[in-house]
C-alpha positions in Angstrom: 0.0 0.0 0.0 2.9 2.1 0.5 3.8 2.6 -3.3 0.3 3.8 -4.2 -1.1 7.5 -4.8 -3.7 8.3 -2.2 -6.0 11.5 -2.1 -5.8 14.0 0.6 -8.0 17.2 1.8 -6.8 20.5 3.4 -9.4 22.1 5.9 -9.1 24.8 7.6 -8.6 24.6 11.2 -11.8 26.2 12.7 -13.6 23.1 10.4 -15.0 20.4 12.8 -13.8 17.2 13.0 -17.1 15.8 11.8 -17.5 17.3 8.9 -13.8 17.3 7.8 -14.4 13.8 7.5 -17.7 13.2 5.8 -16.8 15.9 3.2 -13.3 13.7 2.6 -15.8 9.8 2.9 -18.1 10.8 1.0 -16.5 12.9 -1.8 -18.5 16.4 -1.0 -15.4 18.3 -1.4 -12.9 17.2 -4.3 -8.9 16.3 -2.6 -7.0 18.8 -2.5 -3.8 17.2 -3.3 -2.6 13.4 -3.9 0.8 11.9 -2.8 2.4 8.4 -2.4 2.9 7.4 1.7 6.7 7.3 2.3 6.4 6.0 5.7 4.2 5.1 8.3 5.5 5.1 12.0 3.2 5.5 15.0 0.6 8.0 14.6 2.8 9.8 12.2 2.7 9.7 8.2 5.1 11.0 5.3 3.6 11.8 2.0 5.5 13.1 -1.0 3.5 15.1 -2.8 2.8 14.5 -6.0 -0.3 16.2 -7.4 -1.7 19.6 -5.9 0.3 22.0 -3.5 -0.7 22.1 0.4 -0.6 25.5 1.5 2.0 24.6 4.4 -0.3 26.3 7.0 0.6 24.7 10.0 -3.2 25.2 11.5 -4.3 22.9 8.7 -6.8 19.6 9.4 -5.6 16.9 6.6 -7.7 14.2 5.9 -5.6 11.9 4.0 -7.6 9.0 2.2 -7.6 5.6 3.9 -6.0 7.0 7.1 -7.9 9.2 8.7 -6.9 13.0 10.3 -3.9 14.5 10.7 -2.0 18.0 12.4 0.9 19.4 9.9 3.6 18.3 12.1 6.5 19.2 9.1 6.6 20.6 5.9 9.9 20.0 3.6 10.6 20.9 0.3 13.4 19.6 -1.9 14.5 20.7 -5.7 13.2 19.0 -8.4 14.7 15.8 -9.7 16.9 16.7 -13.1 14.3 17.1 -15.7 11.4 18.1 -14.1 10.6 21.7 -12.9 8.1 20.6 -9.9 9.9 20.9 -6.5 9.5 17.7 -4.3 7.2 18.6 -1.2 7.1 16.0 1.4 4.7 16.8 4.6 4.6 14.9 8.1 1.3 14.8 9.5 0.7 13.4 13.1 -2.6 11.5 13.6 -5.3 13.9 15.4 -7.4 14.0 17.9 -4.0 13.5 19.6 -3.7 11.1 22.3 -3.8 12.5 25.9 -1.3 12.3 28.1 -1.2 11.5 31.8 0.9 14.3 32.0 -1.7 16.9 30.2 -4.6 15.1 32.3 -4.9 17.4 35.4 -6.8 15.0 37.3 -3.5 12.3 37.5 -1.4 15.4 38.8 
């Protein structure tokens, strides 16, 4: 699954959780970007970018096709590869809602 294109939407952040994701399941809003899964580790994914441009905002809610919602957690972009004129933009996106801590939770304090 890791060499195939997958879709992914860009919300703004005020968007509701909700609604981010029926607009992404049930195609109400078209992707706004498509890019091939580099990796996978925890509740972290890297995409390369390979069709559309992110905006980069770091606000952003990403809804990225088969994988649910993510937080910009990095934004990278490389030159292009000899021949082409498109810059190489890979994104880090952590999973979100993010896990609580016991830390965070005051009531464990």
């Amino acid at each position: 699954m890791l060499d195939m294109a997958i879709e992914a939407w860009e919300f703004d952040p005020s968007c509701d959780l909700g609604d981010v994701v029926k607009l992404a399941m049930e195609r109400l809003a078209p992707p706004s970007f498509s890019g091939q899964v580099l990796s996978t580790r925890g509740d972290s994914l890297t995409l390369q970018i390979l069709d559309g441009e992110p905006t980069g905002d770091p606000r952003s809610l990403y809804y990225v096709g088969g994988h649910g919602a993510f937080l910009l957690a990095r934004r990278e972009e490389w030159p292009p590869v000899p021949g082409s004129v498109r810059k190489r933009t890979l994104l880090t996106l952590l999973a979100f809602p993010q896990p609580r801590t016991g830390a965070c939770d005051p009531a464990l304090r």
